[in-house]
C-alpha positions in Angstrom: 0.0 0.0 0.0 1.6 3.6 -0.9 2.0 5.8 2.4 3.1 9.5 2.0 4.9 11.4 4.7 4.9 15.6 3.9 7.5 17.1 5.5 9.2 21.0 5.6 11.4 19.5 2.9 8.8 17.7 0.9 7.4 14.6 0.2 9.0 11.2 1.3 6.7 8.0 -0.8 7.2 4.8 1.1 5.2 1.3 0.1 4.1 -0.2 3.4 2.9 -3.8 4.1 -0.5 -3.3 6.7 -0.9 -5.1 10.0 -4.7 -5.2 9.7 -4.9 -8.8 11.9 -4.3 -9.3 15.2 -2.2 -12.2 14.1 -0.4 -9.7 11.9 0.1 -7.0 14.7 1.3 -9.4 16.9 4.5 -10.2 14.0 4.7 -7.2 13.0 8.5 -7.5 11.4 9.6 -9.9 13.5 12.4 -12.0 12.1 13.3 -10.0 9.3 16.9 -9.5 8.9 16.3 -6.4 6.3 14.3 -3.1 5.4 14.6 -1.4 2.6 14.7 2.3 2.6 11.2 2.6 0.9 9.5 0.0 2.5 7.7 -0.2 6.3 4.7 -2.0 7.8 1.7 0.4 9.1 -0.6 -0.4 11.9 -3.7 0.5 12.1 -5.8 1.9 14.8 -10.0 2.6 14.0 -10.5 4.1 16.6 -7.9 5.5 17.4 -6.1 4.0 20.9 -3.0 4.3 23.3 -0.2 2.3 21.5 2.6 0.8 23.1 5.3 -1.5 20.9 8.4 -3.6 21.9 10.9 -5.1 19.7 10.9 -8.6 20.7 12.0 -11.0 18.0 12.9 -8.4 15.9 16.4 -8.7 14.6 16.6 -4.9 13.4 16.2 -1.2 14.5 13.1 0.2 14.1 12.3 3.6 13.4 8.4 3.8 15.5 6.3 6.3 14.1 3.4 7.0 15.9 0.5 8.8 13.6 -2.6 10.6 15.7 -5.9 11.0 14.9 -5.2 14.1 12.6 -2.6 12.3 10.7 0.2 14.4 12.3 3.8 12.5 13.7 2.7 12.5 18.0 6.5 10.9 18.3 9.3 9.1 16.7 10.9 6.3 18.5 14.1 6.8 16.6 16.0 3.1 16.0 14.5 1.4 18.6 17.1 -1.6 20.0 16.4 -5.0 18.2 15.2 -7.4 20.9 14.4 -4.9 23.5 11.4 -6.1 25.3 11.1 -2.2 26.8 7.5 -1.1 25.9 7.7 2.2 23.4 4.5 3.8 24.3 2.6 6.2 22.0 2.3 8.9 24.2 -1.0 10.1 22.8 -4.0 8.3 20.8 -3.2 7.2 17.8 -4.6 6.1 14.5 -1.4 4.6 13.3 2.2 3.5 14.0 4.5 3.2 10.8 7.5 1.0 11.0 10.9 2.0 9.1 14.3 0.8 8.7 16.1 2.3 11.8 17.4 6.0 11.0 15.0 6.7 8.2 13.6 9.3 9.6 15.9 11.3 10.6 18.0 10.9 7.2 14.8 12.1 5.5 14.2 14.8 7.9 10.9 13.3 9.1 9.8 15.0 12.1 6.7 15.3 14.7 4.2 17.5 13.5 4.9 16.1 9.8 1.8 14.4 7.8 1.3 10.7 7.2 -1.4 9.3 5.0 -2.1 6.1 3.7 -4.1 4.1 1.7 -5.2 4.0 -1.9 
């Protein structure tokens, strides 16, 4: 699925896998030895709900993203540790949480406030 981040410094076009499944929340990307630069995974939240991830199983660092109601960054978890089982919580309501290779963010300039939307 295409997801579009707008930042200060324009547009950043990613193609993101969906967690729509509990079963597919849950694995999220677990096991995954790679990420490339335009992909991620989005999760998401109808309604919206106070998120909180971990990085179990998960071999590399995560970029968290997490996406409020309004489509506007709340926080980025910046390269969360692979196998942490420390909760990363939300902070705030959200209606999504976007997964990227660890660092992405910050080498696209991706910040909180910035606008995330999804879909077809």
């Amino acid at each position: 699925m295409p997801l579009i981040i707008r930042s200060a410094n324009g547009e950043h076009r990613f193609t993101v896998e969906v967690a729509a499944t509990p079963e597919q929340q849950e694995r999220g990307l677990m096991f995954r030895t790679s990420l490339a630069g335009d992909r991620g995974m989005i999760f998401p939240y109808d309604p919206p709900i106070d998120a909180s991830f971990w990085m179990k199983n998960t071999l590399i660092p995560l970029d968290i993203v997490f996406v409020g109601a309004n489509h506007r960054i709340v926080r980025i978890a910046a390269n969360a540790a692979p196998m942490s089982l420390d909760p990363i919580p939300s902070g705030a309501p959200v209606s999504g949480v976007l997964e990227l290779r660890g660092g992405r963010a910050a080498e696209l300039g991706i910040r909180e406030g910035d606008t995330v939307t999804w879909g077809s």
